[in-house]
C-alpha positions as a Python dict, from the first residue, in 0.01 Angstrom:
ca = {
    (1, 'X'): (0, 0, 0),
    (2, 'X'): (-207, -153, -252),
    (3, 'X'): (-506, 34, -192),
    (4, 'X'): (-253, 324, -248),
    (5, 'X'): (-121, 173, -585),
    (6, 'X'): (-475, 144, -707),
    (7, 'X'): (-607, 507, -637),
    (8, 'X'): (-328, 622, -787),
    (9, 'X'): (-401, 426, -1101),
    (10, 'X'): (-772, 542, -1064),
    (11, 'X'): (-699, 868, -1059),
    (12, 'X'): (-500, 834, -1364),
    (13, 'X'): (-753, 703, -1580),
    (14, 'X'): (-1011, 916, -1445),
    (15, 'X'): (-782, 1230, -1530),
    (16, 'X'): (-700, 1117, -1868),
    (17, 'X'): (-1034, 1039, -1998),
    (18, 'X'): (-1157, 1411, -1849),
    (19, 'X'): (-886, 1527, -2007),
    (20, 'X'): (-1009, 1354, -2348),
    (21, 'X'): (-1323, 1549, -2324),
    (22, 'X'): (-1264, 1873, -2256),
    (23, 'X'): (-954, 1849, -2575),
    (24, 'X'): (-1272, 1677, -2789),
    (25, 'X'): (-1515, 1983, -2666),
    (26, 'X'): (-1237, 2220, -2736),
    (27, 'X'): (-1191, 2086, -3050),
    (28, 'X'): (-1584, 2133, -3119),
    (29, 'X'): (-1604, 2447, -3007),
    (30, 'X'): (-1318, 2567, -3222),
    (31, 'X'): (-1464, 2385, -3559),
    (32, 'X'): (-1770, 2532, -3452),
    (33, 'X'): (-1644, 2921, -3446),
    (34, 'X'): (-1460, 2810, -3793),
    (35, 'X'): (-1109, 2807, -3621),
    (36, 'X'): (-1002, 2521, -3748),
    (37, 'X'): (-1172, 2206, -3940),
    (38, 'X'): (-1266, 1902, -3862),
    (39, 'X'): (-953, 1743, -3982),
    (40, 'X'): (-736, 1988, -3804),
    (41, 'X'): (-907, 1910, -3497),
    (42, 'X'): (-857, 1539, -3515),
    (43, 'X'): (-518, 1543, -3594),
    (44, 'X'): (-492, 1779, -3269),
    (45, 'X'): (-685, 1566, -3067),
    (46, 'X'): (-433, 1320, -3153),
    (47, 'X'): (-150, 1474, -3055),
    (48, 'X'): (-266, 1570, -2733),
    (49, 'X'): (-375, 1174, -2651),
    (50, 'X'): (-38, 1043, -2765),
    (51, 'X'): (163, 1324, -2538),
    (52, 'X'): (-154, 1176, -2256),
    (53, 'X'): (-52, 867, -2287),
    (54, 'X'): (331, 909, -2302),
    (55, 'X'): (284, 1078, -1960),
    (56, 'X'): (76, 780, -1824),
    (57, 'X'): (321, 548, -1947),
    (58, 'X'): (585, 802, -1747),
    (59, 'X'): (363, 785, -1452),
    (60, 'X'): (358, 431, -1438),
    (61, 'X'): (709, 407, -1437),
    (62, 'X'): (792, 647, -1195),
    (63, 'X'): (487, 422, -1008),
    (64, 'X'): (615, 120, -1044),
    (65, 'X'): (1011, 201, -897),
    (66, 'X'): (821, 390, -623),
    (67, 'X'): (651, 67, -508),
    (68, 'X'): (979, -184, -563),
    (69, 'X'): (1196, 52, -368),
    (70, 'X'): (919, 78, -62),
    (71, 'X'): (854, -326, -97),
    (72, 'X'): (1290, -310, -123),
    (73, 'X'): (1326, -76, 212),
    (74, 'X'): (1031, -309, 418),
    (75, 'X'): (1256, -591, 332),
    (76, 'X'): (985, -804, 60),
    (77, 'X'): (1216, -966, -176),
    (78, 'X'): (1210, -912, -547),
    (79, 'X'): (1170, -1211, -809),
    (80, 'X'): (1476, -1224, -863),
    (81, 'X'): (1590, -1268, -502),
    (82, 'X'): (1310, -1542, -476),
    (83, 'X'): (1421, -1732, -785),
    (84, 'X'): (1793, -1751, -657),
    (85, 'X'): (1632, -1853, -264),
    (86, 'X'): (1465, -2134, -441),
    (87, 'X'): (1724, -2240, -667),
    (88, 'X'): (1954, -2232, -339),
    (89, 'X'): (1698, -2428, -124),
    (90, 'X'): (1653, -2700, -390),
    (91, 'X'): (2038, -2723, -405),
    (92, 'X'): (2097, -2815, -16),
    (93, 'X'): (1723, -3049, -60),
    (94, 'X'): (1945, -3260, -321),
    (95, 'X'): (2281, -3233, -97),
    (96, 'X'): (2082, -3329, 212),
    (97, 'X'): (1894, -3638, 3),
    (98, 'X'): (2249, -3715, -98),
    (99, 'X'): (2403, -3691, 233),
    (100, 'X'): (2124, -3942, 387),
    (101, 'X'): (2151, -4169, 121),
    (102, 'X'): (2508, -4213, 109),
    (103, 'X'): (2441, -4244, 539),
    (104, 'X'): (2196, -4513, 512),
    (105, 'X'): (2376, -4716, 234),
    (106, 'X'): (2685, -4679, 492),
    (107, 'X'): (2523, -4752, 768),
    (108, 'X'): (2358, -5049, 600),
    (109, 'X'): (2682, -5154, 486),
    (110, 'X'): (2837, -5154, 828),
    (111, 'X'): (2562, -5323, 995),
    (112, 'X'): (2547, -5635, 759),
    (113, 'X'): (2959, -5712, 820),
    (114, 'X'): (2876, -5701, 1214),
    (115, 'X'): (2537, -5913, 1156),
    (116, 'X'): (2716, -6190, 948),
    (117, 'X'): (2948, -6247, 1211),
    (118, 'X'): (3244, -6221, 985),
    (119, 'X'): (3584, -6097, 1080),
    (120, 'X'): (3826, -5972, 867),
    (121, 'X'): (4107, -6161, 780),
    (122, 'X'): (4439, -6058, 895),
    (123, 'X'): (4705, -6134, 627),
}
């Protein structure tokens, strides 16, 4: 899956910086024929990287809720679902140290009135 992930981001990168030369050779073929000037061709340059990007950014998106709802359906819990397991297991840690403290200090109680040999007094 991550090999996957990776490619995919590979390819990407590799598409959009292709895709940044031919729109910068375009752009110098068309200053050179006198289309347009150098300016012109900048500023169109430009645009076309900002409209690249916004479609990487897209891609990535689309990427990344791809990959959470695979991890999701193979059953790999999400931060979120780890943060609340922890907070839960250090909860029933503290209720367990609790529950054998308060056993010991009973049990230690209990075993000191039998060891002392001391009855209770009936009234």
């Amino acid at each position: 899956m991550n090999e996957l992930l990776q490619r995919s981001i590979l390819l990407t990168i590799g598409a959009a910086a292709l895709t940044l030369e031919m729109t910068e050779s375009l752009a110098s073929e068309m200053v050179k024929r006198g289309q347009e000037t150098t300016e012109e061709s900048r500023k169109a340059v430009e645009e076309f990287m900002d409209r690249a990007r916004d479609e990487a950014r897209s891609f990535r998106g689309n990427m990344d809720s791809s990959l959470k709802k695979t991890l999701s359906d193979i059953g790999v819990p999400s931060r979120e679902q780890l943060a609340e397991m922890e907070l839960k297991i250090a909860q029933l840690e503290h209720r367990l140290s609790l529950l054998e403290n308060g056993g010991a200090a009973s049990a230690a109680g209990d075993s000191r009135a039998e060891g002392s040999g001391e009855k209770p007094e009936d009234d």
